[in-house]
C-alpha positions in Angstrom: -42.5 49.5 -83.6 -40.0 50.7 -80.9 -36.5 49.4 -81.3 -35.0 48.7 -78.8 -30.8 48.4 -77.6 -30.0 45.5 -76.4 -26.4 45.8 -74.1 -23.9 42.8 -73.5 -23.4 42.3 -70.4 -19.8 42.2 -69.4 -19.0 38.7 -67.3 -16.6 40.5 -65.5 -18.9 43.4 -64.2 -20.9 40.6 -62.2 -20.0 40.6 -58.4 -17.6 37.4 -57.5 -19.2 36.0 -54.6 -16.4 35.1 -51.9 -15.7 31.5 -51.6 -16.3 29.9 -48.7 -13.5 28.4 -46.6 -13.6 25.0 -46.1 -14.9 23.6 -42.9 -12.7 23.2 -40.2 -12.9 19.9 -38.2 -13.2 20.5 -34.6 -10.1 19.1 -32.4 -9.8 15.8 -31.5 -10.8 14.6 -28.1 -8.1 12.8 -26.4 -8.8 10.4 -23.8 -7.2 10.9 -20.6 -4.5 8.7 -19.0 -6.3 5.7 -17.2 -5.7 6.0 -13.5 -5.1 2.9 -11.4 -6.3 2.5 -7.6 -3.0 3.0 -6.1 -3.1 6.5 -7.3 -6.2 7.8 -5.5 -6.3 5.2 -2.6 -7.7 7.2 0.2 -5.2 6.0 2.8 -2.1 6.9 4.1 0.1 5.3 2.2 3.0 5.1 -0.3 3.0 2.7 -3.3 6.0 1.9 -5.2 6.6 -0.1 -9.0 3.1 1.0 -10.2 1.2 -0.1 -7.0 3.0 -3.9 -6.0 5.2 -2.4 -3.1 3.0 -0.8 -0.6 4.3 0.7 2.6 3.2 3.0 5.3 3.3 6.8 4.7 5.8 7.4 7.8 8.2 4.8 7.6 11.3 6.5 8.3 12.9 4.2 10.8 13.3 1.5 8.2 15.9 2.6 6.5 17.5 2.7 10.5 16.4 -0.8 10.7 17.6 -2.0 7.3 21.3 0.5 7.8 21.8 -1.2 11.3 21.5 -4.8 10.1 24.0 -4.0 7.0 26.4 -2.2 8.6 26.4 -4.8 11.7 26.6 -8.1 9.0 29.1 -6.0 7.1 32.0 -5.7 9.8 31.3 -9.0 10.8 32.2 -10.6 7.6 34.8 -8.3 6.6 36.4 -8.7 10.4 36.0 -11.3 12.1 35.2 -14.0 9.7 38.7 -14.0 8.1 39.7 -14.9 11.8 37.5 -17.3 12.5 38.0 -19.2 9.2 41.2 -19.3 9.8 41.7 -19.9 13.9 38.4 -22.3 13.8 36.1 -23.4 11.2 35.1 -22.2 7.6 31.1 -22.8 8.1 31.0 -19.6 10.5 30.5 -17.4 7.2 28.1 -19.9 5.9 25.9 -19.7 8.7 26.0 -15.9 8.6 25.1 -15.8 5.7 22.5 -17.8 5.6 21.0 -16.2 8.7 21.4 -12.8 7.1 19.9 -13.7 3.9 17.0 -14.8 5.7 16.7 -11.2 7.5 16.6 -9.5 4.6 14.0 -11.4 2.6 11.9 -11.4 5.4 12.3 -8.0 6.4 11.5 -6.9 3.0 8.6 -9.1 2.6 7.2 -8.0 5.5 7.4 -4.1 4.9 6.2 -4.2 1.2 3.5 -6.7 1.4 -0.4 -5.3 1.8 -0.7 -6.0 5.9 -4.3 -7.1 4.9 -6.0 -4.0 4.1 -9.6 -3.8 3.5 -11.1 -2.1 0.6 -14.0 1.5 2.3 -17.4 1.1 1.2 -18.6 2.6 -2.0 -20.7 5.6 -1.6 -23.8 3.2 -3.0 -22.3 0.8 0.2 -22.2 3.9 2.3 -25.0 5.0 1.5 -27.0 2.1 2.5 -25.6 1.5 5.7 -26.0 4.6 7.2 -29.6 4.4 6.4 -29.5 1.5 8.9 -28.1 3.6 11.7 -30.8 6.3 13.7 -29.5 9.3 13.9 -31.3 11.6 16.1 -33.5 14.0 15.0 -32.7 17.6 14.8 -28.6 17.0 15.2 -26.0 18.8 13.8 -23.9 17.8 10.6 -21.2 17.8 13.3 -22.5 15.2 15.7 -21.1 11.9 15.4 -23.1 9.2 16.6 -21.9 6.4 18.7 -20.1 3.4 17.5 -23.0 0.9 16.5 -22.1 -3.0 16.7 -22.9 -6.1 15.2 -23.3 -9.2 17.0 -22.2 -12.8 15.2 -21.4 -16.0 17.0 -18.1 -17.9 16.5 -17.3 -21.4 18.0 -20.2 -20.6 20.2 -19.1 -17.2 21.2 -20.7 -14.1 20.8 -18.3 -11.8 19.2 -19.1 -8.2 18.5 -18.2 -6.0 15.5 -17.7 -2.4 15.6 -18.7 0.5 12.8 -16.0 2.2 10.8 -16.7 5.5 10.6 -13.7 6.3 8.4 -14.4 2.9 5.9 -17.9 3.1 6.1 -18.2 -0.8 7.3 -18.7 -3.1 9.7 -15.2 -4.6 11.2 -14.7 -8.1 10.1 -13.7 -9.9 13.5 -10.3 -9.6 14.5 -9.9 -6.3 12.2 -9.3 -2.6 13.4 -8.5 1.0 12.4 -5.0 1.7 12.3 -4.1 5.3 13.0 -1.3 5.9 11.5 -1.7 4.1 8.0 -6.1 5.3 8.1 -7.1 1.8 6.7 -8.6 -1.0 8.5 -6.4 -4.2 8.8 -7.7 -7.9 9.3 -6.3 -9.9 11.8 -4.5 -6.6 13.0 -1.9 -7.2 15.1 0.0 -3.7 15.4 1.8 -1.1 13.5 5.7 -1.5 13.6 7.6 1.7 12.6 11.0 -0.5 12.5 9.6 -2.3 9.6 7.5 1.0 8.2 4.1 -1.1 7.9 1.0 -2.5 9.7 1.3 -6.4 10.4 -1.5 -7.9 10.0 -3.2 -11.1 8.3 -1.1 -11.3 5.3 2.2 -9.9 6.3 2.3 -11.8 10.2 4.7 -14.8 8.8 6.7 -12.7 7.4 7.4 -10.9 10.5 7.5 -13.5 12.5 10.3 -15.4 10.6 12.1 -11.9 10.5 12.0 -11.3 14.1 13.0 -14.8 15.0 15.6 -15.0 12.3 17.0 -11.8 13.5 17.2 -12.8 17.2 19.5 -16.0 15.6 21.6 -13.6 14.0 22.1 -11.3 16.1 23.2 -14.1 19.0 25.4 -15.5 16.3 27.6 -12.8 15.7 27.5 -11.5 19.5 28.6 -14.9 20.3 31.4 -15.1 17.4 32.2 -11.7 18.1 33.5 -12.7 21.7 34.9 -15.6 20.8 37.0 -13.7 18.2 38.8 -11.3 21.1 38.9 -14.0 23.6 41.5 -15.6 20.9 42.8 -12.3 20.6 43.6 -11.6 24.0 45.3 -15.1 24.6 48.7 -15.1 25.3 48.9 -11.9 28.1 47.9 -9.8 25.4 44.9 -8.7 27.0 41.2 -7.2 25.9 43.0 -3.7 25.1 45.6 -5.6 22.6 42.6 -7.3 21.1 40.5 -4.4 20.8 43.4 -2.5 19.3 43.7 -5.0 16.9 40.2 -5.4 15.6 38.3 -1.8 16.3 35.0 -3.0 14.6 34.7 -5.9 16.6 34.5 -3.6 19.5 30.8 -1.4 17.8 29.8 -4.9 16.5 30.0 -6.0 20.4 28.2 -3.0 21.9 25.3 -3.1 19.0 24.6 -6.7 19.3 24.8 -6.7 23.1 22.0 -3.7 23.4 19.9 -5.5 21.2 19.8 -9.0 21.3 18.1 -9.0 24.6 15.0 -6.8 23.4 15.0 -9.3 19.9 15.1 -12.6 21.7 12.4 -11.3 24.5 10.2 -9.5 21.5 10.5 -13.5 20.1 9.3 -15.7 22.7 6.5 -13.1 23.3 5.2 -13.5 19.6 5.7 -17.5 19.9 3.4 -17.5 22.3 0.8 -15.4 20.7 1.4 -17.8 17.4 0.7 -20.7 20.0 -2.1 -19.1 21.4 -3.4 -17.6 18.1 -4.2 -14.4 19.7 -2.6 -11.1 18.2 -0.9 -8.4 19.7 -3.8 -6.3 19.5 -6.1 -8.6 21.6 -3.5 -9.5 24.5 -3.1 -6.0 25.5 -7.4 -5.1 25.4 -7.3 -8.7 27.1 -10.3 -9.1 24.8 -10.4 -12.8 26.5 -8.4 -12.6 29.5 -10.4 -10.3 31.0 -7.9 -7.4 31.4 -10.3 -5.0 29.7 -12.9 -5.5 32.9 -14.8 -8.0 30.4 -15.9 -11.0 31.5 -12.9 -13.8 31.4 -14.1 -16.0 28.1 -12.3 -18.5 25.8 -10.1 -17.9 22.8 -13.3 -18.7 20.0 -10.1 -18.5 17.6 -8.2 -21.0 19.1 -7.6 -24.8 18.3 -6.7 -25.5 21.7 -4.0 -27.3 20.3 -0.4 -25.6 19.7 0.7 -27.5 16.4 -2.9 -26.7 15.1 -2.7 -22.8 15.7 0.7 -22.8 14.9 -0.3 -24.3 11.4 -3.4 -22.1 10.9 -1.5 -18.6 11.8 2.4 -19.6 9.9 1.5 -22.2 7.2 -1.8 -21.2 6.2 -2.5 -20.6 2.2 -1.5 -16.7 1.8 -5.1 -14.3 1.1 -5.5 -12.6 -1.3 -5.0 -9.0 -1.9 -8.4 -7.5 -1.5 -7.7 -3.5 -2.2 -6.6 -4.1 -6.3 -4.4 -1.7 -6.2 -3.5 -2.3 -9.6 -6.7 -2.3 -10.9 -8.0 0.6 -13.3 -10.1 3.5 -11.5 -13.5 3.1 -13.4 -14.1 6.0 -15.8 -16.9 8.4 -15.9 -17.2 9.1 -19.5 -19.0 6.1 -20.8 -19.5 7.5 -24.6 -16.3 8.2 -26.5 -16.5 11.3 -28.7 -15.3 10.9 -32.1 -14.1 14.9 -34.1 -17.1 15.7 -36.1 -16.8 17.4 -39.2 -19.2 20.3 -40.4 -20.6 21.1 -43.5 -22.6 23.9 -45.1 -25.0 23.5 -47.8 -23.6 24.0 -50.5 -27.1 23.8 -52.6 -28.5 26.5 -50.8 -25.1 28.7 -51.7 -25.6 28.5 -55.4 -29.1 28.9 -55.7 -28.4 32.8 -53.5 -25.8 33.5 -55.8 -27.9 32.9 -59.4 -30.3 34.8 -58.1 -27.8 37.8 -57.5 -26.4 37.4 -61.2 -30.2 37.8 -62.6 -30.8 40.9 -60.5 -27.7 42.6 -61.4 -28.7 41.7 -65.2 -31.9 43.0 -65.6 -31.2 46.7 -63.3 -28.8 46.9 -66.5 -31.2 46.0 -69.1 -33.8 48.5 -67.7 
């Protein structure tokens, strides 16, 4: 019977399998910053205090506007009032100010509200109405096809509405395309660079009160003004000695004098739009007067009554915004990825690495 030598086999001798780093969680997915409208509206504007003050991209005479009508106020309080108060009556500063508080509110009112500006169709919205317009076979992506209408009937009247091209929509009546802002308006009545916005449907009042205010104002203080060197220059003195005396009077004089008569006549031409309820717009196409070549029609957006229109364009309840330029842009990731963790199998591992050790044992034994 062989014998046979049996060895130990050292513990130590067997190969150490590495150990396996541990799994390393993939980095978190962090959600991006939620955009509002404001940020990506396609038009040219500016928005200020995340999106409530809108005004028009090129609005650089407003600070003119808004520095002339401070500076002027300013001397005239600082000037002449003491004067006045003093020589005639103390509610001359009263007035003043109210006039002037009046000019600014509505000044800023009107140059930081939306004018009215409607929303451009989706592409879904775009989409379907351009299916509804022929374009002519075999055209270039360049060709622009003309302006298609809509026809819809108002107090009787057949009005028409014209295509967008830029919106993608059919013009609500009364609306149009401003240039210089790229949005269309409702009820647009023009763009004003003195107030660095469109005026339109929900901003009108507010101009309206400022321009009218203004024209108040500025009458008031051209009219104290002169009545503050004719006291002056009683006595012999003369103008010079009056002028002398109060320098500031004298710029307060020249600005008020250059502009009061292009304020008060700018007025009584939008009083009788308000009373007419026609926009600025419509007078000069003569959309109803027949200046365009059109045949001479009625006003279908008139009351025939001046109290009535009055009412409907000045007192009416305010519209709502309709752009939401607060409003969150929706997102395109509908599913939110959570970090996912991977692990190996671990059962698998140690069945390999017994069946190394048994290997390595019996290449010894033999």
């Amino acid at each position: 019977m062989k014998t046979r030598e049996y060895q130990q086999i050292d513990p130590q001798a067997l190969a150490t399998p590495t150990p396996t780093p541990p799994p390393r969680p993939l980095p978190e997915h962090k959600p991006r910053r939620a955009r509002r409208n404001w940020e990506v509206f396609p038009g040219k504007n500016r928005f200020f205090c995340d999106g409530r003050i809108v005004v028009a991209r090129q609005s650089g005479v407003l600070p003119l506007t808004l520095g002339l009508i401070l500076i002027t106020s300013g001397l005239f309080f600082i000037f002449d009032c003491p004067f006045l108060v003093k020589h005639l009556t103390s509610c001359i500063p009263a007035i003043g100010g109210v006039l002037f508080v009046f000019v600014i509110i509505s000044l800023l009112q009107t140059s930081f509200t939306d004018p009215g500006i409607l929303p451009r169709a989706t592409p879904e919205e775009a989409a379907d109405i351009e299916k509804q317009i022929d374009n002519p076979t075999g055209s270039s992506s360049s060709y622009r096809p003309p302006p298609r209408t809509k026809e819809v009937v108002i107090n009787q009247q057949v009005v028409k509405l014209k295509y967008c091209f830029t919106c993608k929509i059919f013009r609500p009546p009364r609306t149009s395309h401003c240039s210089l802002c790229d949005n269309c308006v409702e009820r647009f009545d023009h763009h004003c660079p003195w107030v660095g916005n469109c005026v339109g449907k929900r901003n009108y009042r507010f101009f309206y009160t400022f321009i009218v205010s203004l024209s108040f104002l500025t009458a008031f203080i051209f009219g104290c003004v002169t009545t503050h060197l004719a006291l002056r220059s009683q006595g012999g003195k003369g103008i010079v000695f009056a002028l002398q005396a109060s320098p500031a009077s004298a710029l307060e004089l020249v600005v008020c004098f250059f502009s009061v008569w292009s304020i008060l006549g700018l007025s009584g031409f939008h009083t009788y739009l308000v009373a007419s309820n026609l926009t600025t717009n419509e007078d000069i196409k003569g959309s109803w007067s027949g200046k365009s070549g059109n045949e001479v029609v009625g006003n279908p957006y008139s009351y025939n009554s001046i109290i009535k229109n009055c009412c409907s364009v000045l007192c009416g309840p305010m519209p709502p915004s309709l752009i939401d330029r607060r409003g969150f842009v929706p997102s395109d990731d509908s599913v939110q990825t959570s970090p996912v963790e991977i692990e190996l199998p671990a059962a698998k591992n140690d069945i390999n690495m017994e069946k190394d050790c048994l290997d390595f044992a019996l290449s010894c034994a033999g």
